[in-house]
N, CA and C atoms as a LAMMPS dump frame, in Angstrom:
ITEM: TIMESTEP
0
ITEM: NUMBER OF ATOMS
174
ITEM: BOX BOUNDS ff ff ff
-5.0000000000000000e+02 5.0000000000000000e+02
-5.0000000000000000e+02 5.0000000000000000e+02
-5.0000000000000000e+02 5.0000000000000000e+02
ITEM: ATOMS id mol type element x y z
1 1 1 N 406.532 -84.93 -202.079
2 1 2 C 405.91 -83.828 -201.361
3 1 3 C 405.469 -84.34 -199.982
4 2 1 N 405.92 -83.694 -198.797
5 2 2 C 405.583 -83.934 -197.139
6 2 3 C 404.187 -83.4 -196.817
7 3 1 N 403.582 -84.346 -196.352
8 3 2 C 402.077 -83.962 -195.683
9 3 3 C 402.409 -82.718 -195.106
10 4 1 N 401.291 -81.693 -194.896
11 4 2 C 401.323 -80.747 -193.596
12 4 3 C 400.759 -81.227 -192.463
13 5 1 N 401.241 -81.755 -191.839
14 5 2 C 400.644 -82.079 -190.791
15 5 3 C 400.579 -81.242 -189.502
16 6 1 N 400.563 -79.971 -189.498
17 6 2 C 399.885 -79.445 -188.805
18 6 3 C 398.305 -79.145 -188.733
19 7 1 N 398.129 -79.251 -189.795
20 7 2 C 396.65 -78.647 -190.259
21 7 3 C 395.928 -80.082 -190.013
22 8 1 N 395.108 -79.408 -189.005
23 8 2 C 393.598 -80.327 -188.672
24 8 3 C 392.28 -80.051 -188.693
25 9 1 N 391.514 -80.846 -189.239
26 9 2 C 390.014 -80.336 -189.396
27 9 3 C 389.604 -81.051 -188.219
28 10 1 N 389.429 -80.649 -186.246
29 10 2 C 389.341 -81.081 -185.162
30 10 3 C 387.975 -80.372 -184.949
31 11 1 N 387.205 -79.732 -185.392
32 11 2 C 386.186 -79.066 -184.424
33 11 3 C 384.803 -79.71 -185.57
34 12 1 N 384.111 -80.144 -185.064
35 12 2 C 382.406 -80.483 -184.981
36 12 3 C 381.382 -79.763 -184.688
37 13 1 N 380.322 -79.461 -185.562
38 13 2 C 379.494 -79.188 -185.36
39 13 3 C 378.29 -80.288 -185.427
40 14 1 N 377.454 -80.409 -183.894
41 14 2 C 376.395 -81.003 -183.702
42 14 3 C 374.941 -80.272 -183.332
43 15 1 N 374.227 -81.147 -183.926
44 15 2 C 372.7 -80.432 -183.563
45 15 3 C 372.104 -81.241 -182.464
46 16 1 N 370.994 -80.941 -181.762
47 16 2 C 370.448 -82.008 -180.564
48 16 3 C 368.976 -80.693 -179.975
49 17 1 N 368.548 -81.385 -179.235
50 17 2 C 366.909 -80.958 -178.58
51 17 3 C 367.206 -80.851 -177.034
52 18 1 N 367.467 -79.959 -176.529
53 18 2 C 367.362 -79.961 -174.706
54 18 3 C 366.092 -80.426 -174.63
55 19 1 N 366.521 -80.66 -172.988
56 19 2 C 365.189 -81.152 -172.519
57 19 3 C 363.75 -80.261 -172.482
58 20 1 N 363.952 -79.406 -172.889
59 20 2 C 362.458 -78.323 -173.295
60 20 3 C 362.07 -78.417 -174.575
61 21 1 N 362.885 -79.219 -175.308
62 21 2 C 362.627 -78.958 -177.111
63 21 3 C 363.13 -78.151 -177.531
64 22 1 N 363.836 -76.985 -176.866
65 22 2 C 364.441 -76.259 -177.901
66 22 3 C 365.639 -76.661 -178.649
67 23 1 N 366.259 -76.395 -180.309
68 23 2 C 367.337 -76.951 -180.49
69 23 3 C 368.436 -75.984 -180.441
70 24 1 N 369.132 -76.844 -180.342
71 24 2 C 370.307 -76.584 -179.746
72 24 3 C 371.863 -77.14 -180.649
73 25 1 N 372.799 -76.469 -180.558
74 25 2 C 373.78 -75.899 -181.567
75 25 3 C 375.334 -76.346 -180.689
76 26 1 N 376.144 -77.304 -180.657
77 26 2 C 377.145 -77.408 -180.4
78 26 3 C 378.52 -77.351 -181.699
79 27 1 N 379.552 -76.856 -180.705
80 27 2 C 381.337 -76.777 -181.458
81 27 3 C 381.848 -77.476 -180.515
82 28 1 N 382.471 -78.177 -181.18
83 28 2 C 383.572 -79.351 -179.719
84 28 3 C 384.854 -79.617 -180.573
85 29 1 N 385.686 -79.118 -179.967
86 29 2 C 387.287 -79.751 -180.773
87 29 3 C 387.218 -81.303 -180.488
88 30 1 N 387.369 -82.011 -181.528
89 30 2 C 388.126 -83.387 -181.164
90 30 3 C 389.411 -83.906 -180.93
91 31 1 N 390.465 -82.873 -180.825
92 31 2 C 391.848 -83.008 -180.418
93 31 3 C 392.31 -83.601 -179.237
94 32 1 N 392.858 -84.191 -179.233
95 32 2 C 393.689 -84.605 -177.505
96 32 3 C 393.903 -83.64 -176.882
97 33 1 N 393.074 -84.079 -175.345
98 33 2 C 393.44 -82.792 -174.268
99 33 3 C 393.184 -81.107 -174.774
100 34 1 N 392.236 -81.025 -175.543
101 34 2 C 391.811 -79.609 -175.935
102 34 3 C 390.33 -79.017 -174.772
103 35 1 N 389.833 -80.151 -175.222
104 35 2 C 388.567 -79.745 -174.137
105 35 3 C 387.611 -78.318 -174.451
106 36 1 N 387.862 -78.249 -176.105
107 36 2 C 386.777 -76.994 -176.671
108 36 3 C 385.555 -77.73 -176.548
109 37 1 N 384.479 -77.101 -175.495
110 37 2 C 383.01 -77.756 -176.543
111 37 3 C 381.907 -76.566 -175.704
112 38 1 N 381.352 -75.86 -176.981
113 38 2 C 380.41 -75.019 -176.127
114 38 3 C 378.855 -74.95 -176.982
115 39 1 N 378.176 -74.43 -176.167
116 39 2 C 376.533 -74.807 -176.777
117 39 3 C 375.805 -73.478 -177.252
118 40 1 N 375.492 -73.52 -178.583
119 40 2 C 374.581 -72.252 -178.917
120 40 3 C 372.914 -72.248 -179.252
121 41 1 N 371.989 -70.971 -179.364
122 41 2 C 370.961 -71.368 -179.647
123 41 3 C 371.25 -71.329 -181.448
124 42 1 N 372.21 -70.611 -181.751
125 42 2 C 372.297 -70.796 -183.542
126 42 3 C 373.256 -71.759 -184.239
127 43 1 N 372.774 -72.217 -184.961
128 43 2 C 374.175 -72.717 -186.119
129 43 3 C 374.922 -71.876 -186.202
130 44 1 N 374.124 -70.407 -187.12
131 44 2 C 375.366 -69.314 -187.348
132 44 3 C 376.82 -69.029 -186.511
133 45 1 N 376.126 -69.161 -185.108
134 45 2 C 377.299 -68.858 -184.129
135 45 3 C 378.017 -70.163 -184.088
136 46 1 N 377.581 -71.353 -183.737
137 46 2 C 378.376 -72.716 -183.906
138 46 3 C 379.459 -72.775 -184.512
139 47 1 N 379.125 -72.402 -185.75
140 47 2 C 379.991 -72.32 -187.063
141 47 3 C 381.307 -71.216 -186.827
142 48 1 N 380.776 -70.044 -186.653
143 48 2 C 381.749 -68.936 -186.26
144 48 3 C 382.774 -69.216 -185.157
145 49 1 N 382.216 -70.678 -183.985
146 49 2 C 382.833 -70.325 -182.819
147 49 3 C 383.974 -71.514 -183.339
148 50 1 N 383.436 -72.237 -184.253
149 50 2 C 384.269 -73.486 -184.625
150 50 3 C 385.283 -73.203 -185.834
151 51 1 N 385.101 -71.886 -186.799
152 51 2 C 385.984 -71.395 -187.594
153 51 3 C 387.374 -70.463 -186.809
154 52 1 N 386.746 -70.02 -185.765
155 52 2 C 387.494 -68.938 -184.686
156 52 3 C 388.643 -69.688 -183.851
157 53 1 N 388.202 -70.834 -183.111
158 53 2 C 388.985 -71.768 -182.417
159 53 3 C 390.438 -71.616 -183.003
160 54 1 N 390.817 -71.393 -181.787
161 54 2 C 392.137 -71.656 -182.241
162 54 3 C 392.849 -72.625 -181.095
163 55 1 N 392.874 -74.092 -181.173
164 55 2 C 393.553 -74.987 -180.257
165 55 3 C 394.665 -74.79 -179.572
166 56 1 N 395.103 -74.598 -178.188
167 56 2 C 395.976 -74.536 -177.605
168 56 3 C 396.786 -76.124 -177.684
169 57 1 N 396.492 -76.78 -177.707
170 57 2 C 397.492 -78.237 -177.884
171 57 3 C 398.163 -78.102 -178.983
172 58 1 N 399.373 -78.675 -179.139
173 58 2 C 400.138 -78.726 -180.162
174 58 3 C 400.496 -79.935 -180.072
């Protein structure tokens, strides 16, 4: 049986504190040359924006 190797689990979710204390909610693809990474005030959305992604690199 052949791997699928299309299928990648590339996107991250991180937590972190701006400089005011508020926290703060990142999605970042880890793919080559994708360059997804955007910042929320929720997980909920994090999650959604990192299930949604759909990578332009192939």
């Amino acid at each position: 049986m052949t791997a699928n190797r299309r299928f990648r689990n590339v996107v991250r979710i991180g937590t972190y504190y701006d400089g005011r204390g508020r926290e703060k909610h990142t999605a970042a693809c880890t793919a080559p040359r994708c360059g997804f990474s955007t910042d929320y005030d929720g997980r909920a959305a994090a999650e959604l924006a990192a299930r949604t992604h759909r990578c332009p690199v192939r």
